[in-house]
N, C-alpha and C positions, 0 to 999 in steps of 0.2 A: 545824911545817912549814906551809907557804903553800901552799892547792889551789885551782887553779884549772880550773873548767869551760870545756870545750870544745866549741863545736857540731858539730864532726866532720863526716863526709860525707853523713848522712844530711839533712841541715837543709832540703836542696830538697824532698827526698819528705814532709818534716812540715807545709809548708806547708797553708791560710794561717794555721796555728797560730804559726808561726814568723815569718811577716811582722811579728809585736810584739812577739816576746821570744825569747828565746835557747833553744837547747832543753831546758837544764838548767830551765825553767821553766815546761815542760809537768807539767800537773797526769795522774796514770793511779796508780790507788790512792785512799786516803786524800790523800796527800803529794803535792807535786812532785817531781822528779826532785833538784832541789835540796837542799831541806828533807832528803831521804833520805838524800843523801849528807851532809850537816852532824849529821843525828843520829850517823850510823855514825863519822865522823871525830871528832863531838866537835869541831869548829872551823868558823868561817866559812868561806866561797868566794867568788870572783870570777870571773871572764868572759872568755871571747876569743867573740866575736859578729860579726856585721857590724860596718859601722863606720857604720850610722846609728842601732844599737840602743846604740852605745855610750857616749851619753852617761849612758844609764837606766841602764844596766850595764855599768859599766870595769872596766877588768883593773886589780889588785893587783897587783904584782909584789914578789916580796922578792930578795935576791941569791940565793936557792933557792928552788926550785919543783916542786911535783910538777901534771902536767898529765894530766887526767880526761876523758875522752871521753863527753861527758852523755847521749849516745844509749844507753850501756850503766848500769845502775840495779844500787845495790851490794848484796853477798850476803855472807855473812859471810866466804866463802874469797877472796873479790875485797878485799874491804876489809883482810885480812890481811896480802895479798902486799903492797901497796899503802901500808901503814903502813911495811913492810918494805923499800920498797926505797931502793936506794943509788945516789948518783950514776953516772950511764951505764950505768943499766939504765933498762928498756924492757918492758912486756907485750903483747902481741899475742894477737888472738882470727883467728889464720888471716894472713892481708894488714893488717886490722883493728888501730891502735893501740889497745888501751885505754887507757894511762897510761904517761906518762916521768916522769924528772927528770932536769931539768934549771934549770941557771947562766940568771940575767939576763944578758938581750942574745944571749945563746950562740945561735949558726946552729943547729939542729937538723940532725945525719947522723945518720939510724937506722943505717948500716950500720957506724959505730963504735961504736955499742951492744951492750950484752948482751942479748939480746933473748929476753925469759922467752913461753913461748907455754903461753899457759893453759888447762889441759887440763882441769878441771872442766867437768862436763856442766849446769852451773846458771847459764850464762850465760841473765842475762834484758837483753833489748836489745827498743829501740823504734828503728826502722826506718820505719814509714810510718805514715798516720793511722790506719788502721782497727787496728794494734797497740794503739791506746790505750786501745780497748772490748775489742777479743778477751784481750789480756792484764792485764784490770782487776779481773778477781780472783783470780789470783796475789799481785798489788798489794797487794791489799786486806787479804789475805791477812798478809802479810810487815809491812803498814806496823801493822795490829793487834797483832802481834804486838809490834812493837817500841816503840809508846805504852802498850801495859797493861803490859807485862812489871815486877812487882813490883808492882802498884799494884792500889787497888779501884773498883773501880765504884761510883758516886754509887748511892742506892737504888731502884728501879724500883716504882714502885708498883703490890700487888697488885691494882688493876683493870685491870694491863697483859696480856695471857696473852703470856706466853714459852713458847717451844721451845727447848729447850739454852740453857738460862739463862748459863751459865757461860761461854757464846762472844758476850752481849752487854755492849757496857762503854758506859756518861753519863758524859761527862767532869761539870764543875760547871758547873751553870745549865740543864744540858739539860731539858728538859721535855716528859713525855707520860704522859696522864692513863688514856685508852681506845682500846688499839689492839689488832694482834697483829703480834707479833716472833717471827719464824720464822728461827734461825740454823742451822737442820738442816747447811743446805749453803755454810756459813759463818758469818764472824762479823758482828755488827751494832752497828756503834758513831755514837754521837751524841755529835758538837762541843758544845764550849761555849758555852752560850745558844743552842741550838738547840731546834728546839722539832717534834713530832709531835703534830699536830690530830685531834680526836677521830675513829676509826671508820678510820684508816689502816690497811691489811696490808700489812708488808714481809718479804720473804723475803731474805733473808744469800745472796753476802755486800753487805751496803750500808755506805757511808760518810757521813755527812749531817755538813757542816762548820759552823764557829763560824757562829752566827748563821743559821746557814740553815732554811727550814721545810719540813715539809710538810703540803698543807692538808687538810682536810675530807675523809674517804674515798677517797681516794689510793689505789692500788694500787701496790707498785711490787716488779720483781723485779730481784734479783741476778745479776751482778754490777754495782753502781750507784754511783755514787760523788759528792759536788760540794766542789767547794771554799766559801770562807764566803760568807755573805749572799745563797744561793739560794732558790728557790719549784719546791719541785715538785708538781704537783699532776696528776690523773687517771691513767691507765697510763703506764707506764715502765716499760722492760726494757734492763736490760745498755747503758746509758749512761754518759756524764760530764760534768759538768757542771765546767767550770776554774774558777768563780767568780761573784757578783754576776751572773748570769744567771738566767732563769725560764722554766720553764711551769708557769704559776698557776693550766692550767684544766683542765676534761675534753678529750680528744684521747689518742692514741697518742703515744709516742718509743719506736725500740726499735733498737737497734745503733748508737750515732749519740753524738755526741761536739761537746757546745758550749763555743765558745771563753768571753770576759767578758765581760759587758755586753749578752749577747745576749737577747731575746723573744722566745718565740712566745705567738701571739696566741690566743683563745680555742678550743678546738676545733680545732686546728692536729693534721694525724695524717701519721704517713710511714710508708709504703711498708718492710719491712724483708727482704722475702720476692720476687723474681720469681715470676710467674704460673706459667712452665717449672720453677720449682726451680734454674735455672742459676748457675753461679758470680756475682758482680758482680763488674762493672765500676764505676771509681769512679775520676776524674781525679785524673791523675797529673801535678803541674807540673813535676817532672825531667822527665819523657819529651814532653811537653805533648802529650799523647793517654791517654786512658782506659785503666787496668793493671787486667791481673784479678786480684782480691784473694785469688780462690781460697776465699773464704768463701759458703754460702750464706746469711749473713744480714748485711745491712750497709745500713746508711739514712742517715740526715743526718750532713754535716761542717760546721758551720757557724763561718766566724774573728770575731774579735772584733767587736765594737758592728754586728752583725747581726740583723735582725728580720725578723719577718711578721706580720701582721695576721691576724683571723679568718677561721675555716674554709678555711685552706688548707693544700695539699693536696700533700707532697712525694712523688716516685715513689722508687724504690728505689737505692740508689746517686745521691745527688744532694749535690754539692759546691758549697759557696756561702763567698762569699771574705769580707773585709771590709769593714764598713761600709756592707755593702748595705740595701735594705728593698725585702719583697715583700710584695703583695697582691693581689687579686682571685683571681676563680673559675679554674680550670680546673689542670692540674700544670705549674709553670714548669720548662725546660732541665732536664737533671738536671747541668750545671755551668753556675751563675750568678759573673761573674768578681765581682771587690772595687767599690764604690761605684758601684753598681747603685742604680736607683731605677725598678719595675714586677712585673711579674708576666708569667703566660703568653702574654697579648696583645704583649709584648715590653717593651722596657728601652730608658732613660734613661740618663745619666750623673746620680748622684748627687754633686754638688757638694763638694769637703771642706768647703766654706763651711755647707754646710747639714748636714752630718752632725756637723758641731762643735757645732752649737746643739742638735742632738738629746743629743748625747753630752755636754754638760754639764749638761740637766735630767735627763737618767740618774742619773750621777755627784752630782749635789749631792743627790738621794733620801739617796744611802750618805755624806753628808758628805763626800765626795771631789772634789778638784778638777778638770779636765780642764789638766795643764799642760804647758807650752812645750815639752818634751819628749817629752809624748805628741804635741801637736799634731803638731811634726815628725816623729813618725815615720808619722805618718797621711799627714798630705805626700808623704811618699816614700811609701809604699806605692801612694796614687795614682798617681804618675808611675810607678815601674815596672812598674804592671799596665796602663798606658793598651794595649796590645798586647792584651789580650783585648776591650777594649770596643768599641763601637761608639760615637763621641761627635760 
């Protein structure tokens, strides 16, 4: 069977995670939403996206199709019905499709469907950004499970001191000489060729992807996760990190979720707490006004090839779009729109012409190119966010 991912209706409220890929390619866990689903299917996927995201990621179509709603992340009893079903049938979570199939070309009528409404209580769905920290060790949780299941752990070397040894797995290459691995309250696993620097303590559950590190006495708690070729270094709590992204120095992160490609700069600390204890508020681009998250802890949203310089300084609840770079003293907006260029004293338009030259001495660090395709879709992101800026 041919499955294709769908951005659903969530994809405004994921933003600006979503301004560069599709939702099925939000990182929350170990895994992407994708990756998840391909383990559980046992098969590739494809995409229904925008239609500027789709030249990076086009739809497959076969004369059958079973079509996936990437906001919802699969569970053994979802991926069951799901293998399961037959043409003109249909699953629904409430109003919510999760999944059809259906015929190439075929107009979609849900209402000549059979429409299966799924009554498990283990629906796990991502719905808005701060979903991706608060439900990231569940994640973490599930996506462990489903990389060790049968298999062993590379060997941990006795000058490592572990806690619940048995809940931590190295994949091959991983390396860490003198730490402490604390999986009490979850599991703790290390990517391939990844590596933990002497005198780190991480408390489970954490995920540290291919290639990624972390440096010299590190601290960092669970639930924590990044995708490859990250730097994490000083405090960390209850973060995600989507990829090729860093904080290499001493500073804070705590509730707070970065996109690819993004920096913070030396001593860079956020706010994860209101002074009151009150819920945060945290912009919302569906509503284009600030939604209460209903959480009391919630810090940085930062979308892709976004940075800050040293010792600054984000407040609690602060959403910062793509492409931007911030610096100097004092705590900038706690929502900075995409291709920004300043800090608290106020904002610039960042150029795409100068964020591209930034973005390819990034990119060629990790042997990667910046290409035609990303350019454009950075293009557009600018123009359709010219509405927050001031240029």
């Amino acid at each position: 069977m041919n499955y294709i991912l769908f951005d659903g209706t969530v994809r405004n409220q994921l933003l600006p995670f979503t301004y560069t890929r599709p939702v099925a390619d939000i990182r929350v866990g170990i895994l992407t939403i994708r990756e998840k689903w391909e383990h559980h299917l046992g098969s590739t996927t494809s995409t229904v996206t925008e239609e500027y995201l789709s030249d990076k990621w086009p739809m497959v179509e076969f004369p059958e199709n079973v079509m996936i709603n990437a906001s919802y992340l699969p569970t053994s009893n979802l991926v069951k019905i799901i293998v399961g079903m037959t043409e003109g049938q249909a699953i629904f979570d409430g109003e919510e499709v999760i999944a059809f199939y259906t015929k190439e070309e075929e107009e979609v009528d849900f209402d000549s469907y059979e429409c299966i409404e799924y009554t498990f209580k283990d629906i796990f769905r991502i719905e808005h950004t701060w979903d991706i920290f608060s439900k990231n060790g569940s994640a973490i949780q599930e996506d462990f499970e489903l990389l060790t299941a049968g298999r062993t752990s590379q060997p941990i070397p006795e000058s490592v001191h572990c806690i619940n040894r048995e809940q931590i797995f190295l994949e091959e290459g991983a390396k860490i000489q003198i730490g402490v691995l604390n999986a009490t309250n979850g599991p703790i696993y290390l990517g391939k060729d990844s590596e933990v620097m002497e005198g780190s303590i991480i408390r489970g559950p954490f995920g540290l992807g291919e290639h990624s590190q972390v440096k010299m006495g590190a601290k960092i708690y669970g639930p924590t996760s990044t995708g490859p070729y990250c730097k994490l270094g000083g405090e960390i709590n209850n973060s995600v990190f989507f990829g090729y992204s860093s904080k290499g120095h001493d500073g804070f992160l705590g509730n707070s979720v970065l996109g690819e490609w993004c920096n913070l700069g030396a001593d860079t600390n956020n706010s994860n707490l209101k002074n009151n204890y009150a819920p945060v508020k945290l912009w919302d681009y569906e509503s284009g006004r600030f939604a209460n998250t209903g959480l009391q802890f919630c810090g940085l949203m930062m979308g892709d090839h976004s940075k800050c310089g040293i010792n600054t300084m984000f407040n609690t609840g602060t959403m910062v779009g793509v492409a931007t770079n911030i610096f100097g003293s004092g705590f900038p907006r706690n929502f900075i729109p995409s291709f920004q260029w300043g800090g608290a004293s106020g904002f610039v338009a960042h150029l795409p012409k100068k964020a591209f030259e930034t973005a390819r001495i990034a990119m060629a660090r990790r042997d990667i190119e910046l290409s035609e395709q990303d350019e454009a879709i950075l293009n557009h992101v600018f123009e359709e966010t010219k509405q927050y800026r001031r240029e």
